[in-house]
Every structure is written in C-alpha cells, then in structure tokens.
C-alpha positions in Angstrom: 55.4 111.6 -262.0 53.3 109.7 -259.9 49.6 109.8 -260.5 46.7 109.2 -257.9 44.6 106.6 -257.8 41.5 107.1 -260.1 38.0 106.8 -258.0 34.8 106.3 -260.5 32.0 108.1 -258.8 28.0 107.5 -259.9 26.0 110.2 -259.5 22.7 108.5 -258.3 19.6 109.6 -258.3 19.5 113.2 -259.6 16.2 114.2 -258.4 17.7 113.7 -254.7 21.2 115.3 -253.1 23.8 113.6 -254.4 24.9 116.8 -256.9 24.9 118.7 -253.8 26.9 116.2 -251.8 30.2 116.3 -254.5 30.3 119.8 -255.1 30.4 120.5 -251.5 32.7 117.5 -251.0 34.8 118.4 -254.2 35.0 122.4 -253.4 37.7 121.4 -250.7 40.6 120.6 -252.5 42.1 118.0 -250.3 40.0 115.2 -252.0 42.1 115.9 -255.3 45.0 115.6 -253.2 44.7 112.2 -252.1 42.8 110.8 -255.4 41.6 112.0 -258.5 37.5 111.4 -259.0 35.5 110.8 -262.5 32.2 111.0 -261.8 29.9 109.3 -264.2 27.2 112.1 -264.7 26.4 115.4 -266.7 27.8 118.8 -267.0 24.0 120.4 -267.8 22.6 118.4 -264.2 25.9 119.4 -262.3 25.4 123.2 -263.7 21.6 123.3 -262.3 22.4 122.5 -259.1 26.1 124.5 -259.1 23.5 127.5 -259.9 20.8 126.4 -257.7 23.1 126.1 -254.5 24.8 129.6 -255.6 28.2 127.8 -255.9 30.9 129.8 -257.6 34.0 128.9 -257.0 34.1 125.2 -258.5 33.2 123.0 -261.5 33.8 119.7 -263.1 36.8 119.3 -265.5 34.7 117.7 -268.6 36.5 114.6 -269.9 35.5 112.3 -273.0 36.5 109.3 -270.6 38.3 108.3 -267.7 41.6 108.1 -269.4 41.6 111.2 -269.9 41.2 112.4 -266.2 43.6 114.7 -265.3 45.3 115.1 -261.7 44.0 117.8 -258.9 40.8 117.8 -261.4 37.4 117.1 -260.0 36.4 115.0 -263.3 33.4 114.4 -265.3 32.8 111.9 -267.7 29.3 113.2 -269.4 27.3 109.9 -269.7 24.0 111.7 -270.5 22.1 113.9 -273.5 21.0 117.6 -273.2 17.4 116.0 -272.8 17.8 114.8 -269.1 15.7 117.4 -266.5 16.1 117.7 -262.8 13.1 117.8 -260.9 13.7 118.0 -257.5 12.5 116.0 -254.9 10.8 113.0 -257.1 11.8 109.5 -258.4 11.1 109.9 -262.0 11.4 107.7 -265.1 14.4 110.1 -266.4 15.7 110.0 -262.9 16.0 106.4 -263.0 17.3 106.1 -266.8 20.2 108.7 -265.5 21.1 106.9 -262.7 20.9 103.4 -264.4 23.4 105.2 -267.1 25.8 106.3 -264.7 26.0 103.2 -263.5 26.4 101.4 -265.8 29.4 103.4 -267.7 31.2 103.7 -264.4 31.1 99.9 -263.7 32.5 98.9 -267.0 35.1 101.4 -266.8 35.5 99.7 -263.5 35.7 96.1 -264.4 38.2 96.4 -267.1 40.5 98.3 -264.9 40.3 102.0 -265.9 39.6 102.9 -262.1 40.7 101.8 -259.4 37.8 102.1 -256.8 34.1 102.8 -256.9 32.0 104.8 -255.1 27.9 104.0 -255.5 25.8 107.0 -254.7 22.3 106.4 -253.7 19.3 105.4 -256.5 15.8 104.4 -255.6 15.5 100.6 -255.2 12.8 100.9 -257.6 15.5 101.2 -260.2 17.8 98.1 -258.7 14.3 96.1 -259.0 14.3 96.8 -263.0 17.8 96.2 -263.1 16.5 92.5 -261.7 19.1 93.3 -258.5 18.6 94.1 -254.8 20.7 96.4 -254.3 23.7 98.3 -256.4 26.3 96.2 -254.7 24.5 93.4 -256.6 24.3 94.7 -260.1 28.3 95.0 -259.1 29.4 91.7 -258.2 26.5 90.3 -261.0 28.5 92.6 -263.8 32.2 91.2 -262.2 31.4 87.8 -261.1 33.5 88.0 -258.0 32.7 84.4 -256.8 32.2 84.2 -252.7 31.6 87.4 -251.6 30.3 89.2 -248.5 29.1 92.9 -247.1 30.8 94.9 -244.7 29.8 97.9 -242.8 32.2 100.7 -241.8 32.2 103.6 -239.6 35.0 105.1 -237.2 34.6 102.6 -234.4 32.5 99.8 -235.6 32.8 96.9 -238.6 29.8 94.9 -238.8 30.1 92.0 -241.9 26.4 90.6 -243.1 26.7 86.6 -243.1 23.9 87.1 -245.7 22.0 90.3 -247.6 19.3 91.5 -247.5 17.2 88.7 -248.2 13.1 87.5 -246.8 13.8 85.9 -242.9 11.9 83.1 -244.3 15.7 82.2 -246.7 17.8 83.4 -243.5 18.2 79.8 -242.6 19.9 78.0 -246.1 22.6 80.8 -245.4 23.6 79.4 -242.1 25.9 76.5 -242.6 28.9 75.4 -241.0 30.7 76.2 -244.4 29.2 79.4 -245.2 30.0 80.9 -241.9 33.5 79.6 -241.8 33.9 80.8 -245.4 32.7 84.2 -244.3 35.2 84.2 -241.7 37.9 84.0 -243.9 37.0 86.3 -245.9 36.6 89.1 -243.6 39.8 87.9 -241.6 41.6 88.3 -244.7 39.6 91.6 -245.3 41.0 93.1 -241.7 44.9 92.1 -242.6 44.9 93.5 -245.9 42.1 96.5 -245.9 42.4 98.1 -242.5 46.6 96.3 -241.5 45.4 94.1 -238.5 47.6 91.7 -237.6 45.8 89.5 -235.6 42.0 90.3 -236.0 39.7 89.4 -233.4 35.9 88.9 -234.5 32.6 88.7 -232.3 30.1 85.9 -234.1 26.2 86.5 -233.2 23.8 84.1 -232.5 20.5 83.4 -234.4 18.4 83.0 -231.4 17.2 84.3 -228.2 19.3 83.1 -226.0 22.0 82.0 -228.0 24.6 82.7 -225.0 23.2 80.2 -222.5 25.5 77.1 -223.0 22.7 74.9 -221.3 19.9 76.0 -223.9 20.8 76.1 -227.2 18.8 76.0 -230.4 19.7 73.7 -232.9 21.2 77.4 -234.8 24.1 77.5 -232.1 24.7 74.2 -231.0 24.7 72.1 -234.9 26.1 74.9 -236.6 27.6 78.5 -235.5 29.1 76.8 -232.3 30.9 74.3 -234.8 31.5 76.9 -237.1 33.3 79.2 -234.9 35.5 75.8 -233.9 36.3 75.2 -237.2 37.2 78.7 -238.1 39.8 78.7 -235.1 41.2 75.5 -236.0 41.7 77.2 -239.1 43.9 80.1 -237.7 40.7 82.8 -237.6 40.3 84.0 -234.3 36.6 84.0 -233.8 34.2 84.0 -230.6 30.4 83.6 -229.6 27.6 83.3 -230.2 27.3 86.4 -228.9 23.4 88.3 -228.3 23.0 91.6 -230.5 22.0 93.2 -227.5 25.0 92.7 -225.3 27.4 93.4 -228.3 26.0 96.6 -229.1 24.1 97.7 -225.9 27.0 97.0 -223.7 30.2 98.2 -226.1 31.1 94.9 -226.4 31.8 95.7 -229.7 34.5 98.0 -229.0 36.6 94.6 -228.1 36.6 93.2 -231.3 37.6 94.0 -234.5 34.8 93.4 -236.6 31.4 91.8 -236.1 29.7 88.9 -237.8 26.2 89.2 -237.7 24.1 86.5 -238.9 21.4 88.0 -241.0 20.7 91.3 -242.5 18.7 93.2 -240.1 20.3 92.2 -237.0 24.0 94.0 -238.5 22.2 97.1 -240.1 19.9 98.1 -237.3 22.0 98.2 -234.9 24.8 100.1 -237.0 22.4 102.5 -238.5 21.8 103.5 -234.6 25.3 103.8 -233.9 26.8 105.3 -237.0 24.9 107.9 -237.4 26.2 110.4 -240.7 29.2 108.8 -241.2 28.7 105.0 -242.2 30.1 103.8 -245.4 29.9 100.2 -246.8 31.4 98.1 -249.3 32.1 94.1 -250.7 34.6 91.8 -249.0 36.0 89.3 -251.4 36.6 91.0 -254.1 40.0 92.2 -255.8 38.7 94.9 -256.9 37.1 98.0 -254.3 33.6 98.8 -254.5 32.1 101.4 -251.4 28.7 103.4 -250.9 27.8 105.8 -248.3 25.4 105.2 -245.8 22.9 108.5 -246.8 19.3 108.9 -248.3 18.1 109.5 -251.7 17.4 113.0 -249.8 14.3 113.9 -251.6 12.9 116.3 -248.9 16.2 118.3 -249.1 17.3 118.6 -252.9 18.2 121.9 -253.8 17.8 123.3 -250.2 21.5 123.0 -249.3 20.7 121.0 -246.6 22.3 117.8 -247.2 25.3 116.6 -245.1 28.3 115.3 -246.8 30.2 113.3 -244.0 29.5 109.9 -245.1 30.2 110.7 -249.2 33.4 111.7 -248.0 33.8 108.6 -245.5 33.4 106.9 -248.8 36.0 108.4 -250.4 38.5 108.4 -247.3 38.0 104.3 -247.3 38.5 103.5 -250.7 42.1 105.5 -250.2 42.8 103.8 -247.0 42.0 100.3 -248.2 44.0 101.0 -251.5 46.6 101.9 -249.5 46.6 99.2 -247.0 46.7 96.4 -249.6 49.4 97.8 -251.8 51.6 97.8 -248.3 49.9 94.6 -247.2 51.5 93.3 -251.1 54.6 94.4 -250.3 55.0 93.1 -246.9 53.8 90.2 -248.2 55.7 89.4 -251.3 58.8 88.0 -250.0 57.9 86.3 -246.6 61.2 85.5 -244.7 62.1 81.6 -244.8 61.3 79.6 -242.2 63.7 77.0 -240.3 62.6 74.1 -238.0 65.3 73.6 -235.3 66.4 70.2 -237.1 67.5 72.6 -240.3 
C-alpha cells in the first residue's frame, strides 16, 4: 500500500489561534486524504480548546512518534508535560517553552528524514530572539545547514523571492552583489521548474533606488551591479528582466507577467505582498532539499478561543507542501533519463 507523505506540523504559540486553526482545518477530512499530519503539540492543550470551541466530532490520534503515524489520522506526537496551561490571549513564559518544544522535536524529526515537509505555525519573535534566530525559518536552515538559501513568498497569483531577510536597511547593501543576485537567480529559477513545473520561468528583478527604470540616471545599485547581474544571469540560461520599480510591478499588475518576483530587500517584497495576499499567503525556503512552509497569519491573540480565526492560509500551507512534493518527485522523473543529444555531424 502506498502511504502519504508525512507533514510535521508545530503547534506555535498556544496562547494565540493556532489550536483553533488545525482542528478546524483537520475536521474536514480531505487534508488526510492528500497527506497524513503529526503535529508536534499536546493532547491536554488540544483538548482545552476542542472543548472551548465546542468541537465534537474530531480529535488527534495520540502517537509516541512520528513513525508511528497512521494514514487518514490527524496525528499527535505529545511533546509536552501535564504542567503546560493555556492562557488565552498572552505571550507567556510557558507559551514560549511549548512552542520552542514543538519546534524543536518536529525539526529533528525533520532533518533526519522522518517527515517529509514542515509546516511552522506562528510564535512570538520574542521566542526566535532567545533561540538567538530571526525568525523560525532561521532556527531551520541554522539546525540543517542548507548552505545558499533564499525566501519565497506564495499566494495564488503572486511569488515574490527576498534577495535578502529581514535584516537593518543599514546591511541591505553587502547583500547586493553581482554574485549574490545571480546566485539567487538560480536558485529560484530552479525553484519554479521543479516546485511549481515551469518550463521556462520568467522573473521580474527590482531596483534598489528611485528611479531605477530611467536608463539615463542610474545609481551606482542598477548600473555596477543589478544591471550586470541580470546580464549575467541571462547569459547563464535564467531568463531575468529589470530593474523594475515596486510601484509599477505591483501597482500596475505587472506582476501578473512574470513568474516570480525578485525583490531586493526585505520590505520592499513583503509590503507589497502582505497588501495583495490578503488571508491566503504562505511562505517557505528555496534552496533546500528538504521543504519547509509557514502560513502568512498572526499569533491571533485578540481572537484565541473566540472562534474567530480564519484558517485559509494554514491550509495554503499545507496545499503547497503537497504540490511542491509532488512537482519535484515528477520533475525527478522527467528528469532522470534526459534523451541524448546529437549534433548534425553525429
């Protein structure tokens, strides 16, 4: 028989919604259909909020560890004592100590093979700052050691890939080098054949500057370095064009031309995605074998236990890691025995 992919699931912060997020995600069956889930939590926390949200008709399938997960199951892998307390709405020190357990248990479960994606729901950066990383993402690639590596933001219409991460504007600059960018370019070029089965991906570079598009007036930025850059890259087979302005890609649909975006530093890719993706943006590391994804949703203090929080982008999450899994096994076997090719002298 053949079994699903396994998806290791952390269960964030759970003060905020992420408990409420999975069981309303995991009540409809057709997630175990296409994958089977371990999240990386606790039966006693999942039973508060299965009784606070008067949810009946669903629960976990308690496992000792992910190889024991079992098919069409919903599972649980309990990585927490009977002493851990909800309390609703506030980052607290037990808070923090569950979701730095969770994580922690599904990442080395993850890194030695015993899932095959991961899905990062959200903790309070506070807790990423203890962990002496950014960002979850970073605790990730620090704990598998990827090598070159690069964010990419998802949604239904729009890719957006971050040339650097979040980082102060004053370090924005060491990141752009002709290298780096053409480096970057490969990697999400690759990323677009093998994760999402484009052929021939098309990608839209932006500028640093003002003005980046006026051939005439370039800063040093465009005409030393991403002009070159964007040579190089095509040169190199990646099809690649700009600069471009943020505001024409995005405020005109330019954006709906290319295939993915390249976007030079941190806030000028995520601002302009947060706008446009509204509940259903997931995002995730290019450059790595191995599949790592988080949803684009709050720590949702103001709405835990309320039954307010919306789901879509959790189950983006989970959508994309099956897709991508998908894609590359085809991509592999496509791939594995490329036809021969003949010069018209052979």
């Amino acid at each position: 028989m053949e079994h699903k992919i396994k998806i290791g699931i952390t269960h964030g912060d759970i003060n905020g919604t992420s408990y409420e997020i999975m069981l309303k995600t995991f009540q409809e069956q057709r997630f175990n259909e296409i994958c089977t889930p371990i999240v990386y939590g606790s039966p006693k926390i999942a039973g508060y909020y299965r009784k606070a949200l008067n949810i009946n008709n669903f629960n976990f399938n308690q496992v000792a560890s992910a190889d024991d997960a079992q098919d069409r199951r919903t599972n649980l892998v309990n990585v927490l004592d009977d002493s851990a307390k909800v309390e609703l709405g506030h980052g607290t020190t037990m808070s923090g100590e569950a979701a730095v357990a969770s994580l922690k248990a599904a990442v080395a479960d993850f890194s030695v093979g015993k899932t095959s994606a991961l899905v990062l729901n959200p903790i309070n950066t506070r807790i990423t700052a203890e962990l002496g990383v950014a960002n979850q993402f970073d605790f990730v690639k620090q704990s598998l050691n990827p090598g070159s590596v690069m964010t990419l933001l998802v949604n239904d219409t729009l890719r957006v890939a971050l040339l650097s991460d979040k980082s102060p504007m004053r370090d924005i600059s060491k990141h752009i080098t002709i290298d780096n960018i053409v480096s970057k370019l490969h990697i999400l070029s690759d990323a677009l054949k093998t994760d999402f089965a484009i052929d021939k991906p098309k990608i839209a570079v932006l500028g640093f500057n003002p003005g980046c598009m006026d051939s005439d007036s370039l800063e040093r930025e465009e005409s030393d370095i991403i002009v070159p850059a964007i040579a190089k890259a095509n040169e190199e087979n990646v099809l690649a064009m700009g600069p471009y302005s943020a505001d024409v890609v995005f405020g005109t649909d330019l954006f709906r031309q290319f295939d993915a975006v390249l976007a030079i530093y941190y806030e000028q890719g995520l601002v302009p995605f947060r706008a446009l993706s509204y509940d259903d943006g997931v995002s995730y590391v290019l450059g790595m074998s191995q599949l790592c994804v988080a949803p684009f949703q709050t720590l949702g203090y103001d709405d835990a236990g309320l039954d307010k929080a919306e789901p879509t982008a959790f189950q983006k999450a989970i959508y994309l890691a099956c897709d991508v899994l998908a894609n590359r096994e085809q991509y592999k076997d496509l791939t594995a025995n490329p036809l021969k090719k003949h010069t018209i002298s052979d």
